[in-house]
PyMOL commands that place a pseudoatom at each C-alpha (Angstrom):
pseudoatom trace, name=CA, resn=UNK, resi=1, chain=A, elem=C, hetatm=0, pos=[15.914, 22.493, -15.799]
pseudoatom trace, name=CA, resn=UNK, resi=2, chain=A, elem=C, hetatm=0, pos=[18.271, 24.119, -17.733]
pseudoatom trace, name=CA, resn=UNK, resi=3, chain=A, elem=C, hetatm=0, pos=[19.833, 21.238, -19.553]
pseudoatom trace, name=CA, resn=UNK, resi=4, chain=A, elem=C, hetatm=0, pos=[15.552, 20.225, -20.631]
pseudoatom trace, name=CA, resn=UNK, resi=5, chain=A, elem=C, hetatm=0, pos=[15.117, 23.150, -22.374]
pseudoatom trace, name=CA, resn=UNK, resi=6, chain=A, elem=C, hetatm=0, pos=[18.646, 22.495, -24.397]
pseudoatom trace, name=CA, resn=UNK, resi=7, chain=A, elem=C, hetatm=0, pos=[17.608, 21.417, -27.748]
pseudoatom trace, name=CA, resn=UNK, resi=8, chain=A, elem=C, hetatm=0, pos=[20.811, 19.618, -28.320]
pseudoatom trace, name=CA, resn=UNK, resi=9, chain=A, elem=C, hetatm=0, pos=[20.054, 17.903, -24.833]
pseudoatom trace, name=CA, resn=UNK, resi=10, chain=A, elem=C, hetatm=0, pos=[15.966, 17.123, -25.604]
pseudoatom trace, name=CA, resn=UNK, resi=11, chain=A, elem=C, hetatm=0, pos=[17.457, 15.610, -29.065]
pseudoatom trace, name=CA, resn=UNK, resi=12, chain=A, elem=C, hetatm=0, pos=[19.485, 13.090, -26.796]
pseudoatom trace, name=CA, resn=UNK, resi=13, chain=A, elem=C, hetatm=0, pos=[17.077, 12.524, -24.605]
pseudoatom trace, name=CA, resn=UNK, resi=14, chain=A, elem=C, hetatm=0, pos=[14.553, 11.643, -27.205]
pseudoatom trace, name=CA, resn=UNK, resi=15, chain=A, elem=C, hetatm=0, pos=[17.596, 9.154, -28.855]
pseudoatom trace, name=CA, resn=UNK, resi=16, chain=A, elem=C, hetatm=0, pos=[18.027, 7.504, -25.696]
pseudoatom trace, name=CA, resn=UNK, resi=17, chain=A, elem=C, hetatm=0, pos=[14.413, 7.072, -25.127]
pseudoatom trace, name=CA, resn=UNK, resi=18, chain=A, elem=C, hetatm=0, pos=[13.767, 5.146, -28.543]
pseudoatom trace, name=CA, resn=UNK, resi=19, chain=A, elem=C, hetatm=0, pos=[16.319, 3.118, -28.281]
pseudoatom trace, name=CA, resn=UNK, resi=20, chain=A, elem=C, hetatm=0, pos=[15.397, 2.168, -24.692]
pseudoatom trace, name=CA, resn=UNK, resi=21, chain=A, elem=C, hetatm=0, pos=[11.697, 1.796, -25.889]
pseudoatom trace, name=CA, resn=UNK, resi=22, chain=A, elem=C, hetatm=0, pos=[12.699, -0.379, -29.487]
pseudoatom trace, name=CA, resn=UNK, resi=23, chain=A, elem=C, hetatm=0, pos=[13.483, -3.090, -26.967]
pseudoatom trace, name=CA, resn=UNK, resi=24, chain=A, elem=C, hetatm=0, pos=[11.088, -2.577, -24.425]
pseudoatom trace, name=CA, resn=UNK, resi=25, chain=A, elem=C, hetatm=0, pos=[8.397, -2.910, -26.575]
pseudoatom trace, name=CA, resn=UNK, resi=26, chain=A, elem=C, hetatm=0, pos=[7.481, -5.978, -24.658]
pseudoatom trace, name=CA, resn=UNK, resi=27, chain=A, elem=C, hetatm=0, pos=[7.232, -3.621, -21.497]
pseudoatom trace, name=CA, resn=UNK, resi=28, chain=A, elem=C, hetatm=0, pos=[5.184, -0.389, -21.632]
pseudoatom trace, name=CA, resn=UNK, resi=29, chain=A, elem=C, hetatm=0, pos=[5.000, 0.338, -18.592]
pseudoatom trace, name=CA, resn=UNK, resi=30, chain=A, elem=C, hetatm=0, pos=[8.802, 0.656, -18.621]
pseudoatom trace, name=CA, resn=UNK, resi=31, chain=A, elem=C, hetatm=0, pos=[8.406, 3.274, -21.500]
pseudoatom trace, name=CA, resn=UNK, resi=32, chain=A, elem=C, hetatm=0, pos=[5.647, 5.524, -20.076]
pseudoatom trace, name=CA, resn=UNK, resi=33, chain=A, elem=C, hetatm=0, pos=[7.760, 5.579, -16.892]
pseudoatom trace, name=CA, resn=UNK, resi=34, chain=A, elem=C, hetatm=0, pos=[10.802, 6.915, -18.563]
for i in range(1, 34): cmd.bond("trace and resi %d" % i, "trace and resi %d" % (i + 1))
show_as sticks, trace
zoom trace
């Protein structure tokens, strides 16, 4: 829980999770889950 509240972490989490989205577009579902 520790590594969540990390801003450095929630920075790369958010990163990963718009890249992951940009070509999942097609898929929300996919995104929502994530």
């Amino acid at each position: 829980m520790s590594d969540l509240v990390d801003p450095g972490t929630a920075a790369g989490v958010t990163m990963v999770v718009r890249l992951q989205s940009s070509p999942d577009a097609q898929s929300p579902a996919r995104g929502a889950k994530l």
